[in-house]
C-alpha positions in Angstrom: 15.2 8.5 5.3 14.7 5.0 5.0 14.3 2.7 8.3 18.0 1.9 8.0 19.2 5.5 7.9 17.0 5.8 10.9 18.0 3.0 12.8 21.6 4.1 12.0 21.2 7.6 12.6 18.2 8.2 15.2 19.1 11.8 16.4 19.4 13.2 13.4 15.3 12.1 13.0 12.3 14.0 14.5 9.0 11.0 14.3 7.1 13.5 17.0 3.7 13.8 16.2 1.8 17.4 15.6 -1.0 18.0 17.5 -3.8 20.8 17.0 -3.8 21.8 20.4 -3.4 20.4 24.1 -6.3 17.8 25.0 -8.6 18.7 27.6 -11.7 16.8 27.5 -12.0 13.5 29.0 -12.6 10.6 26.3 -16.1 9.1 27.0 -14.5 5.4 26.2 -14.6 3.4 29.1 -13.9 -0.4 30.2 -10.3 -0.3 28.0 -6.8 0.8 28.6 -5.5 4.1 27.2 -2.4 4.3 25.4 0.0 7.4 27.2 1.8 9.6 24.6 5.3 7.9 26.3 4.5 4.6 24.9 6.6 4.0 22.0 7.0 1.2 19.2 10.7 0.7 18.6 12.0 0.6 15.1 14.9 -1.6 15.8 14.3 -5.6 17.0 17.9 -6.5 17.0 18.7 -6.9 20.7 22.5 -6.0 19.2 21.9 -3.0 17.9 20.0 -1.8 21.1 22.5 -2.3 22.5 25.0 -1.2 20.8 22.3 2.3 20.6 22.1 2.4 24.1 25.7 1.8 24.6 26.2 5.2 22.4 23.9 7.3 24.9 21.5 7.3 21.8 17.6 7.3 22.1 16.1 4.0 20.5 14.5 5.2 17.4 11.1 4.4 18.0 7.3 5.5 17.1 4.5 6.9 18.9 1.9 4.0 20.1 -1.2 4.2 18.5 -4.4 3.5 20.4 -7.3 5.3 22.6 -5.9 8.6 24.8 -7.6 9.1 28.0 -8.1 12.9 27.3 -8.5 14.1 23.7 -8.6 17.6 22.2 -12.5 17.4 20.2 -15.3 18.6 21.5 -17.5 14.9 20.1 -21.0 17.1 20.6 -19.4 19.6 18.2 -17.0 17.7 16.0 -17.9 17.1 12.1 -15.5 14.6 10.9 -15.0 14.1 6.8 -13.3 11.3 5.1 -12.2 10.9 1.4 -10.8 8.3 -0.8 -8.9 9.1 -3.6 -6.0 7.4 -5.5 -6.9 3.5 -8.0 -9.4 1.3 -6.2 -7.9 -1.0 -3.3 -9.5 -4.0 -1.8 -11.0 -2.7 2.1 -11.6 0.7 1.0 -15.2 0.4 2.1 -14.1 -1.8 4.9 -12.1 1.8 6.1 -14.8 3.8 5.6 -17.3 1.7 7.6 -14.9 1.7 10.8 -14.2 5.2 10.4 -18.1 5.5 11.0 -19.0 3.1 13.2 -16.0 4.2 15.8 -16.8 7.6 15.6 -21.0 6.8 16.3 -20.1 4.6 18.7 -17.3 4.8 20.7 -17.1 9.0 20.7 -20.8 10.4 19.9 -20.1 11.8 16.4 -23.0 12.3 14.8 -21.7 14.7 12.0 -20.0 12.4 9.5 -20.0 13.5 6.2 -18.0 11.3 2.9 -16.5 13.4 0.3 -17.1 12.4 -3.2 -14.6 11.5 -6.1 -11.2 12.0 -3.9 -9.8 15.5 -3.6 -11.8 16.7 -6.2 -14.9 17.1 -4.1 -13.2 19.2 -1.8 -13.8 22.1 -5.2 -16.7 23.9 -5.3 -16.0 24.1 -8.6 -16.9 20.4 -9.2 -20.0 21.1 -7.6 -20.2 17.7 -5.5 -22.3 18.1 -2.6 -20.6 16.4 0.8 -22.8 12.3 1.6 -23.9 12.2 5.0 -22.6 8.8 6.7 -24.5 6.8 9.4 -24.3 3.3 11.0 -27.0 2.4 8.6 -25.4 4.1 5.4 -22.4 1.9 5.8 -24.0 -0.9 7.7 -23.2 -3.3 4.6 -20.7 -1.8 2.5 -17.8 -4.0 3.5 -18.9 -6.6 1.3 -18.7 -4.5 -2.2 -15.5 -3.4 -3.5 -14.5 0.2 -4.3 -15.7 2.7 -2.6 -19.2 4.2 -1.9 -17.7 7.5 -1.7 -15.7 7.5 -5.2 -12.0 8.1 -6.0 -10.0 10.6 -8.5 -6.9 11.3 -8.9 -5.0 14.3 -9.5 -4.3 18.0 -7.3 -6.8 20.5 -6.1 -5.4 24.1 -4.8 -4.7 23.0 -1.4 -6.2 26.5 -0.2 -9.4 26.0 -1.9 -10.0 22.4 -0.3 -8.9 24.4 3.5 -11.4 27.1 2.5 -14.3 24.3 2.1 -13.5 22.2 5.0 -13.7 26.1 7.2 -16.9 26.8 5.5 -18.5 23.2 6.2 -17.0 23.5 9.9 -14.8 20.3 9.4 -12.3 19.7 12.4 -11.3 16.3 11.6 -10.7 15.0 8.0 -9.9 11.4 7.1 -7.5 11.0 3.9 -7.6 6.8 2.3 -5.0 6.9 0.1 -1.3 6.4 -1.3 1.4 8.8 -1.3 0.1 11.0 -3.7 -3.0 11.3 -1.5 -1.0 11.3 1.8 1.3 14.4 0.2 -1.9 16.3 -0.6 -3.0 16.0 3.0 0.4 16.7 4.0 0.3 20.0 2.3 -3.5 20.2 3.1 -2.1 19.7 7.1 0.6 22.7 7.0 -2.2 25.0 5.5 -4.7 24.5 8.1 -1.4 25.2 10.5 -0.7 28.6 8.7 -4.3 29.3 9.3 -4.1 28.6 12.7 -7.2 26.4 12.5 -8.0 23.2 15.1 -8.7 21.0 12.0 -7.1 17.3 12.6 -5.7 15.6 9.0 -5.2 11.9 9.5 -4.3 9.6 6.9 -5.2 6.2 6.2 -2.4 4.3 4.2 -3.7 2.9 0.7 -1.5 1.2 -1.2 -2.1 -2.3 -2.6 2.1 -2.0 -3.2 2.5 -2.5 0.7 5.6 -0.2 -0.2 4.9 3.3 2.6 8.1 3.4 4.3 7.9 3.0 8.3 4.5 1.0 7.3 5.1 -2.3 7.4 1.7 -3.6 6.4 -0.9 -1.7 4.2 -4.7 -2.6 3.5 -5.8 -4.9 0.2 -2.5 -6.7 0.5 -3.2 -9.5 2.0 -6.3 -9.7 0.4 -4.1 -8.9 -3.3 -2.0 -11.3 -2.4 -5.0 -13.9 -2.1 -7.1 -13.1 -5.3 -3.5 -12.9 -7.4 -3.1 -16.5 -6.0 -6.5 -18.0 -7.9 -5.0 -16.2 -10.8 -1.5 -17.8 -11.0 -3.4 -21.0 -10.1 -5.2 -20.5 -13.7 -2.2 -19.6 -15.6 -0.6 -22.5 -14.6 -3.3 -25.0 -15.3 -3.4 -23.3 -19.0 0.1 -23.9 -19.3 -0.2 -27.0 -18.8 -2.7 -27.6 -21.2 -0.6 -26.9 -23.9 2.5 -28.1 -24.8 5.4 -25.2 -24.2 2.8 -23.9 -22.4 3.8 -20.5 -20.6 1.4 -18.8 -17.9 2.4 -15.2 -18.1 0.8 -13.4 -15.3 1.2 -9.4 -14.9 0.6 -8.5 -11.4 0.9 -5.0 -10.0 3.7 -3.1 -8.4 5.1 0.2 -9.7 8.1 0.0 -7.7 8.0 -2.0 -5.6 7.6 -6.3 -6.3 6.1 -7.0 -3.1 2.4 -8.6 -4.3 4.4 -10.7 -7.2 7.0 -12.2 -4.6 4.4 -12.9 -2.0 2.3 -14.7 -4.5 4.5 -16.7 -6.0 5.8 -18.0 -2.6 1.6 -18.4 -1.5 1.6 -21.0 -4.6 4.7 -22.3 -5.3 3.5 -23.2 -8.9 6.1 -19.9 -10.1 8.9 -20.5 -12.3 10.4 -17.1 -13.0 9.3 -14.3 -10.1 10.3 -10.9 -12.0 10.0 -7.6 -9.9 12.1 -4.5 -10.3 13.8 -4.2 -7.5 15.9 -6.8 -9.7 16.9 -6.4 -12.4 17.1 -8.6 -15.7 18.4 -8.9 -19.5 15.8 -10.2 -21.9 18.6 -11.4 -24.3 22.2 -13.3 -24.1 23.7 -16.4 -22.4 22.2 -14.9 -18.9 19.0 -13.3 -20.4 15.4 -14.4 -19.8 14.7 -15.6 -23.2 17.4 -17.8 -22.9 16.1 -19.0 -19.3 13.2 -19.6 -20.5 14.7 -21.8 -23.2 16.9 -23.5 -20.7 13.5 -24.7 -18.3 11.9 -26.4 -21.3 14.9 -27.9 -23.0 15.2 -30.1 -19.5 12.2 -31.8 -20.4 9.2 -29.2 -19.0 6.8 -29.1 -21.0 5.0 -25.3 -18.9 6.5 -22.8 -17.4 4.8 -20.1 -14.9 6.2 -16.8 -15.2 5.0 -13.3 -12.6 6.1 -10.3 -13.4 5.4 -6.9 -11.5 3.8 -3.9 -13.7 7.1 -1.9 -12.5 9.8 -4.4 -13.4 12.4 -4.7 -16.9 11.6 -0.9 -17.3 14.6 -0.4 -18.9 14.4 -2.9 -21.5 12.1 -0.2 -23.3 14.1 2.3 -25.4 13.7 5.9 -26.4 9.8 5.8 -24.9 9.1 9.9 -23.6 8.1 9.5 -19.7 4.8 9.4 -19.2 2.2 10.7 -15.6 -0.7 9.7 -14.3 -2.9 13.0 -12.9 -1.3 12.4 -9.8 2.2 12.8 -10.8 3.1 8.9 -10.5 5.5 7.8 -13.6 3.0 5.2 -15.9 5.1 2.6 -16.5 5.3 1.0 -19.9 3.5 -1.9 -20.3 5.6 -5.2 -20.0 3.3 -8.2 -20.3 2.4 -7.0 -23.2 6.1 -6.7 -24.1 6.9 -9.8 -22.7 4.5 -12.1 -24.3 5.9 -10.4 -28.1 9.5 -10.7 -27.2 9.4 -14.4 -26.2 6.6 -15.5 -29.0 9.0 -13.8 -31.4 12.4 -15.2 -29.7 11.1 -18.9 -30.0 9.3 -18.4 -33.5 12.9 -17.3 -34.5 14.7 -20.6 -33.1 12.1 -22.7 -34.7 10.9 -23.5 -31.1 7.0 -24.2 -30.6 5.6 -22.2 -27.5 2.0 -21.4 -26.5 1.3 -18.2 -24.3 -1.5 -17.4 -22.4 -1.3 -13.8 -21.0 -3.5 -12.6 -17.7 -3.5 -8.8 -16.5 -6.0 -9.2 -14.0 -4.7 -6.0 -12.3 -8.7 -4.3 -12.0 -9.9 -7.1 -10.9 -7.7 -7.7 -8.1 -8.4 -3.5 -7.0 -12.4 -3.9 -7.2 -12.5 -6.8 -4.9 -13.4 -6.5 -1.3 -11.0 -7.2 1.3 -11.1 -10.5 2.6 -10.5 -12.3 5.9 -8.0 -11.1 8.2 -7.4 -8.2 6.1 -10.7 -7.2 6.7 -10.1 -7.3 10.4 -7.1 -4.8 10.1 -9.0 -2.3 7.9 -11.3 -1.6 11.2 -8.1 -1.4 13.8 -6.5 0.8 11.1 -9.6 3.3 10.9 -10.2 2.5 15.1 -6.9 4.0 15.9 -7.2 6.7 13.0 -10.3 7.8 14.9 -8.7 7.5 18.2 -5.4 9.8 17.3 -8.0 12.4 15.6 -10.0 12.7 19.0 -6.9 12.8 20.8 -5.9 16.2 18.3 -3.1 14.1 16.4 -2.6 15.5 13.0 -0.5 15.3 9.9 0.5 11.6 10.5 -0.5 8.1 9.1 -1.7 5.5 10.7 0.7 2.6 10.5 1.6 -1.1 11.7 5.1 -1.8 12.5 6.6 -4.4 14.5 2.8 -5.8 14.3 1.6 -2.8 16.2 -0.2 0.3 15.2 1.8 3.4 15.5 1.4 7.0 14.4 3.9 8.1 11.8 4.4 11.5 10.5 3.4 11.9 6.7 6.9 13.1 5.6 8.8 10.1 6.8 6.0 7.4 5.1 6.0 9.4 1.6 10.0 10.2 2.2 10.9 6.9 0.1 9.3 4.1 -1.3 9.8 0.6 0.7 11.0 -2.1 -1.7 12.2 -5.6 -1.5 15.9 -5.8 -0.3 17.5 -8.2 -3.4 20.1 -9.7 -0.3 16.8 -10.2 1.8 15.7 -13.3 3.1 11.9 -12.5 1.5 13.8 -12.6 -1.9 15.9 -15.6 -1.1 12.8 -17.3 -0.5 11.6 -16.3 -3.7 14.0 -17.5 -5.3 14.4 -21.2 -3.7 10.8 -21.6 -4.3 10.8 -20.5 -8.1 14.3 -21.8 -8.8 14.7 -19.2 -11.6 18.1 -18.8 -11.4 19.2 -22.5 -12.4 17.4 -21.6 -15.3 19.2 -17.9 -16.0 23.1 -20.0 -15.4 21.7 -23.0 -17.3 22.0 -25.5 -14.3 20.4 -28.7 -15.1 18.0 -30.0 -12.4 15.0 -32.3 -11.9 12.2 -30.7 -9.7 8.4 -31.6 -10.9 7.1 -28.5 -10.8 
């Protein structure tokens, strides 16, 4: 159920959002406009194909608004809200956390906020991690470390023991910072608490530095990815030109999906070969990457600058048995590493001198704090995850689409994983900035770069 099938195919999609129960109360926001349930965030921009949908008699696939409701289901004098983080560290994390808190204080009256350590885990008793009380002044400075104050894991947890500790703690609103593995757990964690007929609210926050949740598009700690793997590249090519032959090989992450490596390598414009794995690529041959490589040198370069995504030429390693993280994702094989052998081996066998200097800085990138504008967003993300738990929203993300927030329900974001089209015009310009593919046909030209 990708946006496409959607857009081709609206009413054979359901994006309503659940809801715990009709609201009642009256918000206690005031001096700003409420967002009504009718206001809707169209999927489609092509006037065309509006057209052409409302032509058809066809609703205009579209998603719920995101924003403050005028009445809301949560009691704020008797609401205890709980967020968790779970999933690998992500720039703005804290960031999250900090608006979660300071919206619900402020703008609502919660005063029973409580953190939940180490990710799902501390959801089990068993682990015997006792619930961190959150306040203005807890979190008044946290934005500026990275990680989070509340710790991450990954992995499952019996979905009816976490329900059975959010009913004993008297949680009605839980907060979920994660990926898809995370945002599955709370799916399950959100159908639960339906069976049990429980008022309990599960929103999620989307996490993924891979900016690659479908019907999202724009996660937190990309932006702020993007910029730190930017300083990065900038090094590896200033080593590569220190040495003659040099080659910058940077590994930047993206399991899937090649959206950090592309949008870095357009940011600097220093790239040479951009390799993600939505595309795929030979190592050997006429058209192969050794022989590309061969073919940017033999023009007269004397570096090259090569990106590659953690995710891409996965099928370039042979008989390997598959291999999960605790949270189910595939762990991909390692092909910097595999890169930086192949092609020292390749040139030591043509007699061809090469120097490589190899850069993973994949942790650092995570630990960092999110930066600038990202920053900004991580606080309208959490504002309008607060605003759709008052409101009794539940078992739906918070997402930007269009550049606006919407409300999207969990099974459509975790449905498929959002990748770079290779036909797209964010890979065209990819690829007139880096060039590459004069390289992989051999074409002769005489940029400076």
């Amino acid at each position: 159920m990708t946006l496409h099938d959607i857009i081709s195919n609206p009413e054979q999609y359901d994006l309503s959002i659940e809801t715990v129960g009709s609201p009642t109360l009256h918000s206690p926001m005031m001096g700003i406009r409420f967002i009504s349930n009718t206001e809707r965030v169209s999927l489609c921009t092509d006037v065309n194909r509006i057209e052409e949908i409302l032509a058809s008699g066809k609703n205009i696939p579209s998603l719920e608004a995101a924003g403050p409701r005028e009445m809301i289901y949560h009691d704020p004098a008797w609401t205890r809200a709980a967020i968790v983080t779970c999933g690998g560290l992500c720039p703005g994390l804290n960031s999250v956390i900090k608006g979660l808190v300071q919206v619900l204080w402020f703008d609502y009256g919660v005063q029973n906020i409580f953190g939940i350590p180490y990710g799902y885990r501390g959801l089990n008793p068993s682990y015997s991690h006792s619930p961190i009380v959150l306040n203005p002044e807890v979190v008044d400075a946290i934005q500026d470390d990275g990680g989070t104050i509340l710790g991450s894991s990954r992995g499952e947890q019996d979905i009816s023991t976490m329900v059975d500790t959010l009913m004993r703690l008297n949680i009605n609103m839980l907060f979920c910072i994660g990926g898809d593995g995370t945002l599955r757990g709370a799916r399950e964690i959100a159908a639960e608490i339906k069976r049990r007929k429980q008022p309990i609210s599960v929103i999620g926050i989307p996490k993924t530095i891979d900016n690659d949740l479908n019907l999202v598009d724009r996660t937190f700690g990309f932006e702020t990815a993007v910029l730190s793997a930017t300083d990065v590249i900038t090094s590896a090519h200033n080593e590569a030109n220190g040495a003659f032959n040099g080659l910058g090989l940077v590994k930047i992450m993206g399991r899937d999906s090649g959206f950090i490596a592309a949008y870095a390598s357009l940011a600097t414009t220093v790239v040479n070969f951009c390799l993600i794995p939505e595309v795929s690529f030979e190592l050997d041959g006429d058209n192969g990457l050794l022989r590309a490589l061969e073919n940017r040198y033999s023009i007269g370069k004397t570096h090259a600058v090569m990106v590659v995504a953690e995710g891409a030429g996965q099928h370039l390693f042979k008989n390997i048995p598959e291999r999960r993280d605790a949270s189910g994702n595939i762990l991909k094989n390692d092909i910097g590493d595999f890169l930086s052998e192949k092609i020292e081996a390749h040139f030591k066998s043509v007699g061809k001198e090469i120097n490589i200097k190899y850069f993973d800085p994949s942790y650092t990138i995570r630990s960092i704090p999110a930066k600038g504008t990202d920053a900004i967003f991580c606080f309208q993300l959490a504002e309008n995850a607060v605003h759709a738990s008052m409101a009794g929203k539940t078992n739906m993300v918070v997402g930007s689409m269009n550049n606006q927030f919407t409300h999207v329900p969990i099974d459509y974001a975790v449905s498929e994983r959002r990748k770079i089209e290779p036909n797209n015009a964010l890979w065209h310009a990819v690829l007139g900035a880096t060039r590459q593919q004069d390289y992989f046909t051999g074409k002769r030209h005489n940029r400076k770069k």
